[in-house]
C-alpha angles and dihedrals in degrees: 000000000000090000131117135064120313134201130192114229114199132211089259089052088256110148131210128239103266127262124207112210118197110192130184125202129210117222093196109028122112130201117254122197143161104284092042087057097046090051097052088048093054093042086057093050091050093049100044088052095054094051093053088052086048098053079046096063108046100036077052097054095051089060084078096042087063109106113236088244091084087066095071125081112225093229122200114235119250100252086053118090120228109236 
């Protein structure tokens, strides 16, 4: 616990005015630094990549999957009147 009041003692016994620290510790804080940073941010790109290839490939393999049925028009005949 690095609280509490310092005083700086000096080679020819001089003393410094004293200097109260309050410090407050943080049970459940990490450190964060650069390279922690830089590694979250590239694990989101890749994974972010890899779900849009995903979505790619499975919205891609249900084109072929379509009947050709869907193809036709249903067309009205001439004598029936569009409503």
């Amino acid at each position: 616990d690095p609280r509490g009041i310092y005083t700086c003692v000096m080679g020819n016994g001089k003393s410094s005015s004293p200097l109260q620290v309050h410090y407050r510790m943080c049970q459940n804080c990490i450190e964060v630094d650069a390279p922690t940073i830089s590694g979250i941010v590239v694990a989101d790109v890749v994974a972010t990549i890899f779900l849009a290839v995903a979505v790619y490939c499975i919205t891609g393999q249900n084109k072929g999957r379509l009947s050709r049925a869907s193809d036709r028009q249903n067309l009205i005949a001439n004598e029936q009147l569009y409503q």
